[in-house]
DONU-213080 format. One line per 2 residues: their letters; for each residue x, y, z of N, C-alpha, C. Coordinates in steps of 0.05 Angstrom, whole numbers. Layout:
a> X/Y/Z/X/Y/Z/X/Y/Z | ...
***
This chain:
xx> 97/-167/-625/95/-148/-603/103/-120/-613 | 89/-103/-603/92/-68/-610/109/-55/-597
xx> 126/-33/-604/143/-23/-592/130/-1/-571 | 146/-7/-547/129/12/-523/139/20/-509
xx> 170/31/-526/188/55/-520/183/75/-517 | 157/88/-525/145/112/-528/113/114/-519
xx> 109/96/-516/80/87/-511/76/91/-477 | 50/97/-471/35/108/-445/16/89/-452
xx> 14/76/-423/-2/49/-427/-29/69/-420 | -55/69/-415/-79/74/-409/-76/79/-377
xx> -98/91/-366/-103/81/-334/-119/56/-322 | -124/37/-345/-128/18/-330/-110/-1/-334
xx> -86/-4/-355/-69/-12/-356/-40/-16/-335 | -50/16/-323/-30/22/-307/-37/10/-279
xx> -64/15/-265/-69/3/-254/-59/-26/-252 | -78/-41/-263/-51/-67/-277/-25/-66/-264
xx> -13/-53/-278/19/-53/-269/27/-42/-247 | 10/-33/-232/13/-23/-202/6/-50/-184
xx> -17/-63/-185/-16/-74/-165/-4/-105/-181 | 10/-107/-205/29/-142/-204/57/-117/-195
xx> 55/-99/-185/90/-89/-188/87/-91/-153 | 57/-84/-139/59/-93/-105/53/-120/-98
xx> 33/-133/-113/48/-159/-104/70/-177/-113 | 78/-171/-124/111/-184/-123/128/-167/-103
xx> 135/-146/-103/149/-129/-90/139/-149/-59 | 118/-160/-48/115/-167/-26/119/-195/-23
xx> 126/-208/-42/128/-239/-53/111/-255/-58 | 80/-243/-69/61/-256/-72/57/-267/-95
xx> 47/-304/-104/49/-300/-126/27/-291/-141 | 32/-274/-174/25/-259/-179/0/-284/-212
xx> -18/-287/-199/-34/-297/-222/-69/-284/-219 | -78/-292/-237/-103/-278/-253/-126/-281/-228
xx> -126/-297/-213/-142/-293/-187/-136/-274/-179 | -114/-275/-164/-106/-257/-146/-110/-224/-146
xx> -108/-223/-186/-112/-192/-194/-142/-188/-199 | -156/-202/-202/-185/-201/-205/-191/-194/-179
xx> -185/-209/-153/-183/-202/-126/-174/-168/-122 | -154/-161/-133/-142/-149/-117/-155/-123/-132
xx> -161/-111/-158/-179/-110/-177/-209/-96/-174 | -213/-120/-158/-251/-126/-159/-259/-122/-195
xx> -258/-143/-209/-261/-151/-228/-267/-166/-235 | -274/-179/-255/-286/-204/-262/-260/-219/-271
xx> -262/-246/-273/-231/-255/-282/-231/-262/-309 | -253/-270/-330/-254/-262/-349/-239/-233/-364
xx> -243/-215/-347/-235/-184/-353/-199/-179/-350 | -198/-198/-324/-165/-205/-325/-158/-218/-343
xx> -165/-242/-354/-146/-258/-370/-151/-234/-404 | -174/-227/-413/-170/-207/-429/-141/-186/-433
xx> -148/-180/-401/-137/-146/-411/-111/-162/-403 | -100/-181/-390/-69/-191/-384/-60/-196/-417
xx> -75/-215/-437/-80/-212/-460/-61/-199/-477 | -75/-175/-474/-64/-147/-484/-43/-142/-470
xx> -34/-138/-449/-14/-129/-435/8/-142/-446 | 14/-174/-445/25/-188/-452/35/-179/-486
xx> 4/-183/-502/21/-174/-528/34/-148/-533 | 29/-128/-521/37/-99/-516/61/-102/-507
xx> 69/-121/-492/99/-124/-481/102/-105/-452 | 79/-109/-442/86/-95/-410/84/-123/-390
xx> 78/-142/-390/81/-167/-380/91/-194/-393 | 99/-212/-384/108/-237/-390/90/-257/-371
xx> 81/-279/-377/59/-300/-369/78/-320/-375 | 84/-339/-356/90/-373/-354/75/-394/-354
xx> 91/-411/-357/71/-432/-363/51/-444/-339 | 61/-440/-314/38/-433/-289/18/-411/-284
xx> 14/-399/-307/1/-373/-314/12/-355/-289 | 33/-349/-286/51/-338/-263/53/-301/-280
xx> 46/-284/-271/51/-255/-283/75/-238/-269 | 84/-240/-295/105/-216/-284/121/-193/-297
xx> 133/-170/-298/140/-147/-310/157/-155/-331 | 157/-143/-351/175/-136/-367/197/-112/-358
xx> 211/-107/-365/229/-89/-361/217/-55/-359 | 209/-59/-387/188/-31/-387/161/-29/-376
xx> 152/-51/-370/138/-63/-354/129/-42/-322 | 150/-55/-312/167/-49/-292/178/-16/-293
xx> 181/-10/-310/194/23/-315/169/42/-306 | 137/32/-319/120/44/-320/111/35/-294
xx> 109/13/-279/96/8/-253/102/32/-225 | 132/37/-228/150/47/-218/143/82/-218
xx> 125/81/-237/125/103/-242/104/114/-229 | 88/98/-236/57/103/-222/49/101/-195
xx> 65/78/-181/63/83/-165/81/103/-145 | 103/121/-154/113/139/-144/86/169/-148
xx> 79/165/-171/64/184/-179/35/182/-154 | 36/164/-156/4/162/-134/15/172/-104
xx> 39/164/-95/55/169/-71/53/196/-65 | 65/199/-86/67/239/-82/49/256/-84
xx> 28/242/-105/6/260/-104/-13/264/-77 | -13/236/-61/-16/223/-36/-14/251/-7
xx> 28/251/-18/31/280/5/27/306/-6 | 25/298/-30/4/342/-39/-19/341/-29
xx> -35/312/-31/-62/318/-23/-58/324/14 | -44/313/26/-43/314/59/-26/341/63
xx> -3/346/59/6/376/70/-4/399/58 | -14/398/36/-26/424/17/-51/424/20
xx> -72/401/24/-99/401/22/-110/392/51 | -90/384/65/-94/372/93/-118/356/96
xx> -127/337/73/-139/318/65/-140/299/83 | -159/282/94/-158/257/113/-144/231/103
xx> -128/222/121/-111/198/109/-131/180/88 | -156/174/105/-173/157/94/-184/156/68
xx> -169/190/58/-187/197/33/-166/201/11 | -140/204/21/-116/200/7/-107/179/-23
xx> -114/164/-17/-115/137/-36/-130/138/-57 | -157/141/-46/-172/150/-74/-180/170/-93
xx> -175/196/-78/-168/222/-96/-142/212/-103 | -124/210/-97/-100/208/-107/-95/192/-134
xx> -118/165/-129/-113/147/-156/-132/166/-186 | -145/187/-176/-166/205/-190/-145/217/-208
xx> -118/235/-199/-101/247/-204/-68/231/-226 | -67/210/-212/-46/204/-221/-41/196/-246
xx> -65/197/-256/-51/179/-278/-42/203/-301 | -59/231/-302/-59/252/-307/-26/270/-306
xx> -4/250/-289/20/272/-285/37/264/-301 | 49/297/-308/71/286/-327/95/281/-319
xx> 115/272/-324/143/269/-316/152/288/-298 | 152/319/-313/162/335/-305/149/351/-275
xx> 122/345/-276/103/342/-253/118/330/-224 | 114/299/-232/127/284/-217/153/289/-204
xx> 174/305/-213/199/312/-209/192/328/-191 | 175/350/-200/166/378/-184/161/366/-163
xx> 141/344/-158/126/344/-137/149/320/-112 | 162/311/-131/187/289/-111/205/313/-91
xx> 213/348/-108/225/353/-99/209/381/-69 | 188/383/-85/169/399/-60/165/382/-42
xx> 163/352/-43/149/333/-17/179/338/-7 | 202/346/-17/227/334/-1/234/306/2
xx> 233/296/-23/238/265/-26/230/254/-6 | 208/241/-7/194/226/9/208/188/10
xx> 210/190/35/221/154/26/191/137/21 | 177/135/42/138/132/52/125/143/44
xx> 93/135/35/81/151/29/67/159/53 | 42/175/62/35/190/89/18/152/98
xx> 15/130/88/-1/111/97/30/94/111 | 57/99/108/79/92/114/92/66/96
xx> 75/60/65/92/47/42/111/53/25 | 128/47/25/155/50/16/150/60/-17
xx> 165/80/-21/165/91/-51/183/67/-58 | 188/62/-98/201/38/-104/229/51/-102
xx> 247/27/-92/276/39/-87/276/45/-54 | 255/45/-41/260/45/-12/250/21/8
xx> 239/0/-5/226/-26/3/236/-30/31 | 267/-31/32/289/-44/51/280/-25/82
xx> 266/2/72/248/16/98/240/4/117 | 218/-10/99/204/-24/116/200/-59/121
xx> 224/-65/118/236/-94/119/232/-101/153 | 236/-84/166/237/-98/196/209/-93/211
xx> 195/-80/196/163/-72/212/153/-102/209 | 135/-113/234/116/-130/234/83/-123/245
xx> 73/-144/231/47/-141/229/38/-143/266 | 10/-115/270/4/-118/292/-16/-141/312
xx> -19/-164/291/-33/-178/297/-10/-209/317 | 20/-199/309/45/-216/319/47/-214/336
xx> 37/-185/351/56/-175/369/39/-186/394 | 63/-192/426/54/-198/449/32/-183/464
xx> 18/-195/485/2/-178/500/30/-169/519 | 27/-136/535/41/-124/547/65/-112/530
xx> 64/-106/503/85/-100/486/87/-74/481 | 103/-53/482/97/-30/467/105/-23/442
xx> 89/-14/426/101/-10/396/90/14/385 | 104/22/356/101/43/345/91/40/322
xx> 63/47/315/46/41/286/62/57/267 | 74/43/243/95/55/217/76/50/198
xx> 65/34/186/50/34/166/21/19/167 | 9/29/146/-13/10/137/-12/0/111
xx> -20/-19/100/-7/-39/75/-33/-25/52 | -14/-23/27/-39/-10/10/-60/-23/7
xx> -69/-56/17/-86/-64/3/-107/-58/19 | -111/-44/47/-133/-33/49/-142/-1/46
xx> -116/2/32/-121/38/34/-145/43/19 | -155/33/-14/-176/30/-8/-210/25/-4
xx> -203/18/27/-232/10/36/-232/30/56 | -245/52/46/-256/77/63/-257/69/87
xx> -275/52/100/-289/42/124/-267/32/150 | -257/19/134/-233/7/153/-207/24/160
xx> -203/48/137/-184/62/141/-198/81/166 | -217/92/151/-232/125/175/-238/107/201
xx> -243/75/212/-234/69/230/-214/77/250 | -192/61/229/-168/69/238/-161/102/256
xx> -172/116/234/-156/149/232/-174/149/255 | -199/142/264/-206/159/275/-205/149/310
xx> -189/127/303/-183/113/335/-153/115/346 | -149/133/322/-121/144/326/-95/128/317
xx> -105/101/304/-80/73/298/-66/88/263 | -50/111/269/-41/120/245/-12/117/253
xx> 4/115/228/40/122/236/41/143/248 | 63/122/260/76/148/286/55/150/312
xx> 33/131/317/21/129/335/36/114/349 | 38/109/390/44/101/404/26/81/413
xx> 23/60/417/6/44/430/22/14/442 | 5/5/460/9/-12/480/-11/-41/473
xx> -10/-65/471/-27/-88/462/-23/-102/494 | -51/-97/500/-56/-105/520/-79/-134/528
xx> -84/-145/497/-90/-177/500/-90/-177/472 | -93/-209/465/-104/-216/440/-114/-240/445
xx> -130/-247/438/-154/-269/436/-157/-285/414 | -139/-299/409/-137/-317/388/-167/-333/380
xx> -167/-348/401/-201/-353/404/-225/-348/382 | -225/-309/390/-249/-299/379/-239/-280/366
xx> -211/-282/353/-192/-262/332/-191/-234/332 | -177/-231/364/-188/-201/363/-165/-188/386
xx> -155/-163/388/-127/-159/402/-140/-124/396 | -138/-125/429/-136/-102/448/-121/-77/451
xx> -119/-69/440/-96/-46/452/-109/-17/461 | -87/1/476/-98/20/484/-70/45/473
xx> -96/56/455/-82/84/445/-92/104/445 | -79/139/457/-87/156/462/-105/155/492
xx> -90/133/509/-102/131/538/-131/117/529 | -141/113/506/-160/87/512/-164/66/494
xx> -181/48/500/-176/10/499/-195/23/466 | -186/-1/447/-191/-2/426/-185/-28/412
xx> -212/-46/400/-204/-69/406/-211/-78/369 | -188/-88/353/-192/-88/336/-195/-128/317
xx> -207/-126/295/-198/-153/288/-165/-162/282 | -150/-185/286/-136/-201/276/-128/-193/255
xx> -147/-199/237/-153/-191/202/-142/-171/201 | -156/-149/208/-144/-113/202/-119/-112/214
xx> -115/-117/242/-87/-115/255/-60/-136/241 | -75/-146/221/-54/-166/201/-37/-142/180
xx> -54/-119/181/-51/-104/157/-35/-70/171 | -28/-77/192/-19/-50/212/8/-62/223
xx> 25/-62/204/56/-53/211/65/-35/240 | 82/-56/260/95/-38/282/112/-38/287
xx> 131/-17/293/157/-31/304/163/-30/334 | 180/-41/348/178/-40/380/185/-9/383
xx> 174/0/410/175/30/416/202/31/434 | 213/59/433/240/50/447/233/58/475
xx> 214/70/481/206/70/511/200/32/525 | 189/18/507/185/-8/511/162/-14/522
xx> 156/-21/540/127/-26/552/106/2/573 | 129/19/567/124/41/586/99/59/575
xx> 86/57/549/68/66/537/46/75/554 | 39/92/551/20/103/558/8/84/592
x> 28/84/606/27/65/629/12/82/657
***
């Protein structure tokens, strides 16, 4: 194995180490499907480039073909994905960029910043704990420990949309949905059925009914509103 004390993995490497550094961080286990999945890759192309990663010394592989960080590994995951975070709120307060479009200019940018960049930009955002989609920078996880998914929540409940989970940030389609039905953090809304049945839950935000899948509302973090059911009543 090579020393990679000094070494800058590639950007698709890094990639890589961004999404085994979020799904574990979420307790998923982390094997060569899952990243081909998560990816859109062929899995041939995963077990390759894990391969490399492995002999490079940015991952360790078990005997369940189970993936997971190395130390530096892990140093560099950490990194990138703070770097994508921040670049995230330059693109939204400085470019006033659409949430929807956030994610993927941002992954355009990041891999491009240097250290000293990154510092600059941690201390202009004003240390951000969230990024503007409401995911926890690394070192702030415990944020968003008590949000649940909006697909849990009761009919007649009021709650407060905190995040959306990176793994659809992105899919353009489903996000500019969202933005444009108003289900962003810090939105107020009211769930006024869900339909197990035909997988599908109601709510009404910005005074009107908006009726979304199961599926997607699996991926929309809420917390209860402290008004309570009084939402938009």
């Amino acid at each position: 194995m090579m020393s990679i004390e000094n070494q800058k993995p590639s950007p698709t490497i890094e990639d890589y180490l961004g999404v085994i550094y979020t799904l574990d961080r979420d307790g998923e286990r982390v094997i060569g499907a899952r990243l081909a999945e998560s990816l859109d890759v062929s899995p041939p192309t995963v077990t390759a480039t894990l391969k490399r990663m492995c002999r490079d010394g940015w991952i360790e592989i078990n005997d369940d073909k189970e993936v997971s960080l190395t130390s530096q590994g892990r140093v560099m995951a950490t990194s990138l994905i703070r770097r994508h975070m921040l670049t995230e709120w330059m693109l939204s307060r400085v470019l006033k960029l659409p949430l929807a479009e956030l994610h993927r200019e941002a992954h355009q940018i990041e891999h491009t910043l240097s250290k000293e960049v990154e510092a600059r930009l941690q201390s202009e955002m004003a240390d951000p704990r969230l990024c503007p989609h409401g995911n926890p920078l690394p070192g702030f996880e415990g944020e968003v420990s008590q949000w649940i998914p909006l697909s849990s929540i009761n009919a007649g409940s009021g709650v407060v949309v905190k995040r959306i989970h990176e793994n659809i940030e992105d899919d353009y389609e489903r996000l500019s949905f969202l933005e444009k039905e108003g289900l962003i953090p810090g939105a107020r809304i009211l769930v006024e059925e869900v339909l197990t049945f035909n997988e599908t839950i109601r709510i009404k935000v910005n005074k009107k009914d908006v009726v979304l899948g199961l599926r997607l509302a699996d991926r929309v973090f809420v917390a209860q509103d402290p008004e309570n059911n009084q939402v938009q009543s």
